[in-house]
C-alpha positions as semicolon CSV with decimal commas, in nm:
position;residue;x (nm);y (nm);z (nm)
1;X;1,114;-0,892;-10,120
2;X;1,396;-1,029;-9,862
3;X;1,512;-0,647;-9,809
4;X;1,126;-0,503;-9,727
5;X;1,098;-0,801;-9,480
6;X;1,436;-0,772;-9,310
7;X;1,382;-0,396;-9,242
8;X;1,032;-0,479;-9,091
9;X;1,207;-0,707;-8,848
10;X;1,422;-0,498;-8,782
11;X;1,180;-0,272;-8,701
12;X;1,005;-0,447;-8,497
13;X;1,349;-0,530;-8,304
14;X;1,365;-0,133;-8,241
15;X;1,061;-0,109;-8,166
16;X;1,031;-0,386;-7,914
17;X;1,371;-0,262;-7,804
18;X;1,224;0,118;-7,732
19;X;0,894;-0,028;-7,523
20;X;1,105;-0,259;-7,295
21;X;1,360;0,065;-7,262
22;X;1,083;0,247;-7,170
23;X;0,886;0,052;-6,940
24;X;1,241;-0,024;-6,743
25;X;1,231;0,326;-6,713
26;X;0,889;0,376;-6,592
27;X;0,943;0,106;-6,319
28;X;1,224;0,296;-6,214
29;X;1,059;0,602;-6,200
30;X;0,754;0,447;-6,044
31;X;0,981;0,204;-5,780
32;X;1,171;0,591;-5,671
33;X;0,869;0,774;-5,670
34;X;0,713;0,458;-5,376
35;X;1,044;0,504;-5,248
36;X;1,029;0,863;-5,175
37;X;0,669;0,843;-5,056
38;X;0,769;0,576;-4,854
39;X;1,029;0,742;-4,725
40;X;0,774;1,084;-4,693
41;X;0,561;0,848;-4,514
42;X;0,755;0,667;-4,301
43;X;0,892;1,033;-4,191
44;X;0,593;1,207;-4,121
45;X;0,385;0,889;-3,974
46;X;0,495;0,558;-3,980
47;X;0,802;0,600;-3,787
48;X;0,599;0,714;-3,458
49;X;0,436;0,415;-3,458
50;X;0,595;0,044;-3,300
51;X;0,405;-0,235;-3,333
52;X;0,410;-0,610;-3,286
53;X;0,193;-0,934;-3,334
54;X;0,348;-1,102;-3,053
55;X;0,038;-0,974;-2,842
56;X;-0,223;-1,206;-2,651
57;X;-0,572;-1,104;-2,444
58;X;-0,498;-1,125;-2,041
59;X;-0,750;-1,153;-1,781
60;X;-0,786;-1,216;-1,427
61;X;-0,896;-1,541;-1,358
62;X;-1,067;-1,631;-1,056
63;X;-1,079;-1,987;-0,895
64;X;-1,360;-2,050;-0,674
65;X;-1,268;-2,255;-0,415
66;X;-1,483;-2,463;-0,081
67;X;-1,396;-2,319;0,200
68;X;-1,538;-2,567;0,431
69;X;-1,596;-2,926;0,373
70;X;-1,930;-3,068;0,248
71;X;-2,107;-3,257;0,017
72;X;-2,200;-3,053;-0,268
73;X;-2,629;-2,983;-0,249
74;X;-2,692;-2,793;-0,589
75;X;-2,476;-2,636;-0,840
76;X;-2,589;-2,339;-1,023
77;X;-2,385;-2,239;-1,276
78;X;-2,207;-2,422;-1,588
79;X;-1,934;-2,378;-1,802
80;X;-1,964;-2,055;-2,065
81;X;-2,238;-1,954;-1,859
82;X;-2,270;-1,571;-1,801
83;X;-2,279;-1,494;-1,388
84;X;-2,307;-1,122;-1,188
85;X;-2,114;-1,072;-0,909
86;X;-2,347;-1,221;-0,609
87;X;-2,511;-1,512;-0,802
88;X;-2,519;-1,833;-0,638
89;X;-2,277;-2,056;-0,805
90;X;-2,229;-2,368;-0,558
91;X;-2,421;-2,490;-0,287
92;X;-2,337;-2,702;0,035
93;X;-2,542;-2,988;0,292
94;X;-2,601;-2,689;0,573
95;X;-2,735;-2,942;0,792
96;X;-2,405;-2,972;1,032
97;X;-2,336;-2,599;0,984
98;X;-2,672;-2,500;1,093
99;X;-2,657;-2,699;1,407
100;X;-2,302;-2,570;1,492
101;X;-2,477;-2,221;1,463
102;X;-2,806;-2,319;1,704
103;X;-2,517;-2,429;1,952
104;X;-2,339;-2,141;1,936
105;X;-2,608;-1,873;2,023
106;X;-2,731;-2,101;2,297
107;X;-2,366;-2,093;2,397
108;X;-2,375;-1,706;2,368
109;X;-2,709;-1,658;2,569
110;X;-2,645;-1,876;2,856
111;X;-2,334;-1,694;2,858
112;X;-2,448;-1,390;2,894
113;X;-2,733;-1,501;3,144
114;X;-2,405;-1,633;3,393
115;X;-2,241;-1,275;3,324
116;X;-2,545;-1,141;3,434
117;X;-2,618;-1,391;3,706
118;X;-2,266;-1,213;3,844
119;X;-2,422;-0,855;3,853
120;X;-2,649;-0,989;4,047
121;X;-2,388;-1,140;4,295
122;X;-2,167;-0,799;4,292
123;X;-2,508;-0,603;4,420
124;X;-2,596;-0,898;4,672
125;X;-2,207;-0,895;4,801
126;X;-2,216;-0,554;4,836
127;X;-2,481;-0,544;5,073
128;X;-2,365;-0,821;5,226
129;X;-2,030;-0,579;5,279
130;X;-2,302;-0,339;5,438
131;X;-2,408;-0,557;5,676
132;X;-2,021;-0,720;5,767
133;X;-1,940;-0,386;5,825
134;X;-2,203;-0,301;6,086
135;X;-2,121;-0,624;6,256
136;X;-1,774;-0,504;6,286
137;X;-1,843;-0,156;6,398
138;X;-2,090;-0,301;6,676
139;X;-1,809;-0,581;6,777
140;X;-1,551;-0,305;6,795
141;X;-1,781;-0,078;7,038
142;X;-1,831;-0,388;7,257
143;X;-1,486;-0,470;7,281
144;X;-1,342;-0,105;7,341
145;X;-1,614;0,001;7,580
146;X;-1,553;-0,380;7,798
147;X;-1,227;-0,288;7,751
148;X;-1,213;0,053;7,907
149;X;-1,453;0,001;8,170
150;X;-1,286;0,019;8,501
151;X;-1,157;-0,286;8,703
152;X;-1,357;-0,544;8,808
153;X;-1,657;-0,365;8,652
154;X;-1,631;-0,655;8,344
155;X;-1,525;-0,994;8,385
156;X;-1,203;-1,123;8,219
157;X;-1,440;-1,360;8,026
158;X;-1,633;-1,137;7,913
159;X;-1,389;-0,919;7,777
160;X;-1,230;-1,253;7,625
161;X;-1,583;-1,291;7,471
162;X;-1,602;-0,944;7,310
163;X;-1,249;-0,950;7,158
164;X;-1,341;-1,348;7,019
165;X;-1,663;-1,137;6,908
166;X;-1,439;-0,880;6,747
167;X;-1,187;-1,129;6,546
168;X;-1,503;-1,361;6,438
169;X;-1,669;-0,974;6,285
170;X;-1,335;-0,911;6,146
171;X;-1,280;-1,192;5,940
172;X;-1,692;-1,232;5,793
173;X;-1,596;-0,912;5,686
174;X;-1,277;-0,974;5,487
175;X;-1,424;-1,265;5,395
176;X;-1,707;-1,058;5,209
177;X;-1,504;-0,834;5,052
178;X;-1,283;-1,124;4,918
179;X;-1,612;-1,264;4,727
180;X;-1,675;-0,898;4,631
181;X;-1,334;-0,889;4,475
182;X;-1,363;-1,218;4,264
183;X;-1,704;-1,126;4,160
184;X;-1,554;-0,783;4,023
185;X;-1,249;-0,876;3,867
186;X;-1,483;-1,143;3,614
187;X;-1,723;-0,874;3,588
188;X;-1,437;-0,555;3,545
189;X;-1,526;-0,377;3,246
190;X;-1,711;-0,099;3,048
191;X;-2,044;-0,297;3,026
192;X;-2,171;-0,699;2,988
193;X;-2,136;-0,701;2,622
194;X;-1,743;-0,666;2,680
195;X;-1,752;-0,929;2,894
196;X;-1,392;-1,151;2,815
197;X;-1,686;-1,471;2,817
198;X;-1,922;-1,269;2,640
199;X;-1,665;-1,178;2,389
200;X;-1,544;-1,553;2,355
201;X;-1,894;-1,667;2,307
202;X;-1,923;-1,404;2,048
203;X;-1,639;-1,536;1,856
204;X;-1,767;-1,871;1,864
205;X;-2,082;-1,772;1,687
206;X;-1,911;-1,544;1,450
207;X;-1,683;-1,858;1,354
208;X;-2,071;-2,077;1,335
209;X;-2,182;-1,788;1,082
210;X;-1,889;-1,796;0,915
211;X;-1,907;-2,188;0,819
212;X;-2,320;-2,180;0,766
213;X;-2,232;-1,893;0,500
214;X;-1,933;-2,052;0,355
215;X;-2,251;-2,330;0,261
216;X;-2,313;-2,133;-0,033
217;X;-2,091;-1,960;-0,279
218;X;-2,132;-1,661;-0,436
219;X;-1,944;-1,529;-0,795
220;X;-1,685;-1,309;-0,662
221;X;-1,682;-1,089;-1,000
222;X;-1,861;-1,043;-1,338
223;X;-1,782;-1,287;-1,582
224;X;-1,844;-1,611;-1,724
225;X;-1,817;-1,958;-1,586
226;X;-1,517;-2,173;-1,723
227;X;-1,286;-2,530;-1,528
228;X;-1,613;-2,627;-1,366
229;X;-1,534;-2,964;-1,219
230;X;-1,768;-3,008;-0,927
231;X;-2,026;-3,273;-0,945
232;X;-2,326;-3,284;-0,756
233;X;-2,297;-3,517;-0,423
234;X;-1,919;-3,501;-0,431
235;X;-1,750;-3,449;-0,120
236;X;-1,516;-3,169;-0,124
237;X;-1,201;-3,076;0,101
238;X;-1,137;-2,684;0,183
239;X;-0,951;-2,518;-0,083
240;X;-1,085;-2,761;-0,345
241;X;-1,108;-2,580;-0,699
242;X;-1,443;-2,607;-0,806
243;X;-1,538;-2,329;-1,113
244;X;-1,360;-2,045;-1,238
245;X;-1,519;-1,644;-1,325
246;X;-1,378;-1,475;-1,592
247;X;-1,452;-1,131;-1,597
248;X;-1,421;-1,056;-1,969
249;X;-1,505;-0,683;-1,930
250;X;-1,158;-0,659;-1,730
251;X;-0,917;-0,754;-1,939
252;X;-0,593;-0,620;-2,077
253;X;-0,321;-0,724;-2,345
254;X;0,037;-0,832;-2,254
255;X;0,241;-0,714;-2,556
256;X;0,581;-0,894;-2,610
257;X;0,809;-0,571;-2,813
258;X;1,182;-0,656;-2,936
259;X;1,459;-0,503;-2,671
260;X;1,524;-0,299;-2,935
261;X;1,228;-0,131;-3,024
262;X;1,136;-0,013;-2,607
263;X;1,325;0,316;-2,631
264;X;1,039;0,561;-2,749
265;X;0,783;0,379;-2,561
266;X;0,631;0,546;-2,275
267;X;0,376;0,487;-2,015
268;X;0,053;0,625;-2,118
269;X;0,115;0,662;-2,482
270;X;-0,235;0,562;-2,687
271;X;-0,264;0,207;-2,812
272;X;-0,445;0,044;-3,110
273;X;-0,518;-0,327;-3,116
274;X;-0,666;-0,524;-3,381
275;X;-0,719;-0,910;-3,308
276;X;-0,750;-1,205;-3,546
277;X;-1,101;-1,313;-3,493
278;X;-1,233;-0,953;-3,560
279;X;-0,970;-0,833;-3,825
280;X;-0,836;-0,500;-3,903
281;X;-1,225;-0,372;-3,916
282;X;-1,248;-0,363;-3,541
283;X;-0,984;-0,146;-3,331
284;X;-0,947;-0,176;-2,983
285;X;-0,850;0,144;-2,814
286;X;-0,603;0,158;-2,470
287;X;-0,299;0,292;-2,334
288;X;0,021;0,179;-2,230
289;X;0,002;0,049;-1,896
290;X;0,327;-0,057;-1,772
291;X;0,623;-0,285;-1,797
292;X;0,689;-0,623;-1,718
293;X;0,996;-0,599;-1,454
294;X;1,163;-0,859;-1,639
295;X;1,220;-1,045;-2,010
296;X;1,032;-1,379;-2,051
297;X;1,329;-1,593;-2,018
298;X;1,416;-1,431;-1,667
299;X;1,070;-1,577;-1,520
300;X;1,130;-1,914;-1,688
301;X;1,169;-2,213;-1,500
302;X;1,512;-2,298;-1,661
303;X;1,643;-1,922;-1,738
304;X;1,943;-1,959;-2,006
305;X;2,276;-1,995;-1,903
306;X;2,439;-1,776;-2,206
307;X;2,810;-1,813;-1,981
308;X;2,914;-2,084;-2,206
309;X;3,133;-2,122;-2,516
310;X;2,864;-2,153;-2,794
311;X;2,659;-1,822;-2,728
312;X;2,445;-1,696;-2,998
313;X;2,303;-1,321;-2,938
314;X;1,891;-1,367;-2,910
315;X;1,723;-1,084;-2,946
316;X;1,459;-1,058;-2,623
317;X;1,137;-0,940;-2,549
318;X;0,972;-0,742;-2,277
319;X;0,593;-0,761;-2,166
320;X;0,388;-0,414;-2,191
321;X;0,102;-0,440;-2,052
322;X;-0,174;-0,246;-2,234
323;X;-0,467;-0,150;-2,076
324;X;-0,786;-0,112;-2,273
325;X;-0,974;0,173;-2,204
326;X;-1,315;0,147;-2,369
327;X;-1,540;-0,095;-2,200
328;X;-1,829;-0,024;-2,453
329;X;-1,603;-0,201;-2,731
330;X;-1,536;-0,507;-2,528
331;X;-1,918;-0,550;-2,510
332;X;-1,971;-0,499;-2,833
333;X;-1,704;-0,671;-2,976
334;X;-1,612;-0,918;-2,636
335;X;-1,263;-1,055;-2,630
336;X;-1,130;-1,395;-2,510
337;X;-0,846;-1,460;-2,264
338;X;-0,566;-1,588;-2,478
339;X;-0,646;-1,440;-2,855
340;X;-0,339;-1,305;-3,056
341;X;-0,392;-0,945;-3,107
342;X;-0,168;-0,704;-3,345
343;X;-0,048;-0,399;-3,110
344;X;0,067;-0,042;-3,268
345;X;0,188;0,209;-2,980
346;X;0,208;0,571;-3,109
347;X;0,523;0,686;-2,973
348;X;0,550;1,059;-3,138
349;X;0,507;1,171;-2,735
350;X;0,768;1,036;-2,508
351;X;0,722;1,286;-2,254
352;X;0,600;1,004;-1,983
353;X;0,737;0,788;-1,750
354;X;0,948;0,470;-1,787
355;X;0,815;0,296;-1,480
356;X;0,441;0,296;-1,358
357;X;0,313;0,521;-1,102
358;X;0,168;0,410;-0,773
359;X;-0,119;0,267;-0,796
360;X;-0,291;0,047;-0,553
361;X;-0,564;-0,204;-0,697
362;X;-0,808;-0,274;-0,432
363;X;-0,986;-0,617;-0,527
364;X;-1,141;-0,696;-0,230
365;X;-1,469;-0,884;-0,175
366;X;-1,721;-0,641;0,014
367;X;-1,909;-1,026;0,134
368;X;-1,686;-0,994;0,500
369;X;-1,800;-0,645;0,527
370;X;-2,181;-0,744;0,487
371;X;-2,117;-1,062;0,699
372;X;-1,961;-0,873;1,018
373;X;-2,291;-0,627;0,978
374;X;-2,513;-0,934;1,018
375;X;-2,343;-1,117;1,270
376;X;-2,279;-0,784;1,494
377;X;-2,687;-0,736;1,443
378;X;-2,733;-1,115;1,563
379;X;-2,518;-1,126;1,847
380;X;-2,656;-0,764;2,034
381;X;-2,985;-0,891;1,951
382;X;-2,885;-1,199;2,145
383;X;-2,732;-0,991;2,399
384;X;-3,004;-0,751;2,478
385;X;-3,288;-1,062;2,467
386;X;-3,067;-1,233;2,781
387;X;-2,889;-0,911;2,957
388;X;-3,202;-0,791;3,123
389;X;-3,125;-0,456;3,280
390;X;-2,763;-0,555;3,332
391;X;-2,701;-0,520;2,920
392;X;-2,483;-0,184;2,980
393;X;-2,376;-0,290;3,345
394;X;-2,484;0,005;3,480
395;X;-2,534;-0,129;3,822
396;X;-2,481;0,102;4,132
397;X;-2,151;-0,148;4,239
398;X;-2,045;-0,221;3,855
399;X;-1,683;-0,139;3,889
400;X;-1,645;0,030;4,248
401;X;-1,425;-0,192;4,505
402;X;-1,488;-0,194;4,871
403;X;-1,232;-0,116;5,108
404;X;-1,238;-0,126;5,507
C-alpha cells in the first residue's frame, strides 16, 4: 500500500516536473519568436518612425487693443464666443471723434476755397501785368521822344516830368510782377488738389477719419473670443488690452524631440498627431514645418551655466514646429491652444532640408487699405464741391511767370 502511493507521488513529481519544463520552454519559444517579430518589425516599420509626447497645440493669439482713448459705448462679443473676421467686437463714445472730423473737412474746404481764391489773384495779377506794361511802354515813348526832340523844342521840366513819369511806370510794374510771383510760388504745382495747404488739410482729415474709425473695433481674424476684460463705461488708454481672437482653424503643434533623436528628421516629412482629449481614434495629419533656432533652455530667462564643477549631462530638446495640413479635421474635431498631443514623424525619407525655406507670412489687416479708399473718395469729393473750375488748375496763367 505505502509502495503504490509513493510511486504515484512520484509520479505526479515527474509529471509536474515535465509541464513546468515544458511551459519554460514554450515561454522561451514564444518570448524569441516576439523578439524576432519585434525585431522584423521594428526593421521594416517602426524604426522610420520618431515620436514624442512632449507635444502641445500652438496658435496665434491676437490681443485687441484701443487705439484711441474713450469710454467704452457697447461691447459685442464675450468670452468663448465664436467671431468672423469684421464683426464688431468693441465700441467707443464717437461724440469727440465725430466733431474732430466735422472740423476737419470744414478745415479742408475753406482751404481749398483760399487756394482757389489765389487762382483767382494769379489771373487778376496777370492782367494787372498787362496793363503795368502798357503804362511802361507809353512812359518810355514819352520820355525818348521829349528826349530826342531838338533843343528848346521841350522844356527841361517837362522832360524832368516824363523821365519821373517813366521811373513811377517802372516800378508799378515790378511791383506787379512781384505780387504775381508770390501768388505763383503758393499756387506752383500740377493742379489745386496738390496744393502743399490742400495736402496738409488733407492729412488732417485723414488723421479725423482715422480716430472716428478707431471708435469701433473690428475682429482682426477668425476665431473665438478669450482675456475679455473690458467693461462697459470704462475709460480706456491707447494700447489698453481689451479681448483676445483665437483663430483655432490656424493652429500648429510645437513638438519638443530629444537632441538625439533630430538626425533623420527632415523638413516636410508627414506627421501624425493624436491628442489626449480625442485619443488614438482621431489622427491629425501635417508636416514638418521647421525648427526652433534654439533648445528651450537657450530662450530661458536664466539659461544654465553648465561651466561649473558639478555638471551633470541633460539631455535637451529642440522645438519642431508641425504644421497641420487638413483644416477639415480641425473643424471636425477643433483643437485647443495648449493640449498635449502625441507626435510620430515618419522619417524613412530624409531627402529634405534641415532649415526652412523662405517663406514670407503676410498677416496684414486689409482695414487701412479699405480706409485710405474711403477717405481718398471723401476728400476729392470735398475738393471738387469747393474747387469750382480751378479743381485741376488749369488756368491760362497756372504756372507761367512774367518777365519784362
Amino acid at each position: 500500500m505505502t509502495d503504490t502511493t509513493a510511486n504515484t507521488a512520484d509520479a505526479a513529481v515527474t509529471r509536474r516536473s515535465l509541464l513546468r519544463r515544458r511551459a519554460i520552454w514554450i515561454v522561451a519559444i514564444l518570448f524569441i519568436v516576439g523578439l524576432v517579430a519585434w525585431g522584423i518589425y521594428w526593421l521594416v516599420y517602426a524604426r522610420f518612425f520618431v515620436s514624442t509626447d512632449d507635444a502641445y497645440v500652438g496658435g496665434y493669439v491676437v490681443s485687441v487693443t484701443a487705439r484711441e482713448p474713450g469710454i467704452v459705448l457697447a461691447i459685442r462679443a464675450d468670452d468663448t464666443q465664436i467671431v468672423k473676421k469684421g464683426d464688431v467686437l468693441v465700441e467707443f463714445d464717437p461724440s469727440s471723434a465725430d466733431i474732430a472730423l466735422a472740423a476737419a473737412k470744414a478745415d479742408l474746404a475753406r482751404t481749398v476755397r483760399q487756394v482757389r481764391g489765389l487762382y483767382a489773384r494769379a489771373d487778376s495779377a496777370q492782367s494787372q501785368i498787362a496793363q503795368a506794361r502798357t503804362q511802361l511802354a507809353t512812359a518810355e515813348g514819352n520820355y525818348d521822344r521829349r528826349r530826342k526832340a531838338g533843343a528848346g523844342a521841350v522844356s527841361a521840366e517837362d522832360l524832368a516830368h516824363a523821365a519821373d513819369a517813366l521811373r513811377v511806370a517802372r516800378a508799378a510794374f515790378d511791383t506787379v510782377r512781384h505780387q504775381r510771383a508770390e501768388i505763383e510760388a503758393q499756387i506752383e504745382g500740377p493742379d489745386l488738389a496738390h496744393n502743399p495747404d490742400v495736402l496738409a488739410a488733407a492729412a488732417r482729415l485723414r488723421a479725423a477719419i482715422l480716430v472716428r474709425d478707431h471708435m469701433t473695433l473690428y475682429a482682426p481674424a477668425d476665431g473665438v473670443i478669450a482675456q475679455r476684460s473690458v467693461q462697459v463705461g470704462t475709460q480706456v488708454a491707447p494700447g489698453t488690452p481689451l479681448m483676445a481672437v483665437v483663430p483655432l482653424y490656424s493652429l500648429w503643434v510645437d513638438a519638443n524631440f530629444k537632441e538625439v533623436q533630430l538626425a533623420d528628421i527632415r523638413v516636410g516629412q508627414p506627421v501624425t498627431v493624436t491628442t489626449d482629449t480625442y485619443g488614438s481614434g482621431v489622427v491629425f495629419h501635417g508636416h514638418v514645418a521647421g525648427f526652433s533656432p534654439g533648445t528651450g533652455n537657450a530662450f530661458a530667462l536664466l539659461p544654465p551655466q553648465n561651466a561649473t564643477g558639478n555638471w551633470i549631462k541633460i539631455v535637451q530638446r529642440l522645438p519642431v514646429r508641425i504644421a497641420l495640413d487638413h483644416p477639415q479635421e480641425l473643424k471636425d474635431h477643433p483643437l485647443r491652444v495648449g493640449l498635449s498631443t502625441i507626435v510620430s514623424v515618419d522619417v524613412s525619407d530624409t531627402s529634405g532640408s534641415l532649415m526652412r525655406s523662405t517663406v514670407k507670412t503676410d498677416l496684414r489687416d486689409r482695414t487701412d487699405e479699405t480706409r485710405k479708399a474711403r477717405s481718398d473718395a471723401m476728400i476729392a469729393q470735398i475738393i471738387a464741391a469747393n474747387a469750382g473750375g480751378t479743381a485741376t488748375g488749369s488756368t491760362a496763367t497756372g504756372n507761367t511767370r512774367v518777365t519784362q
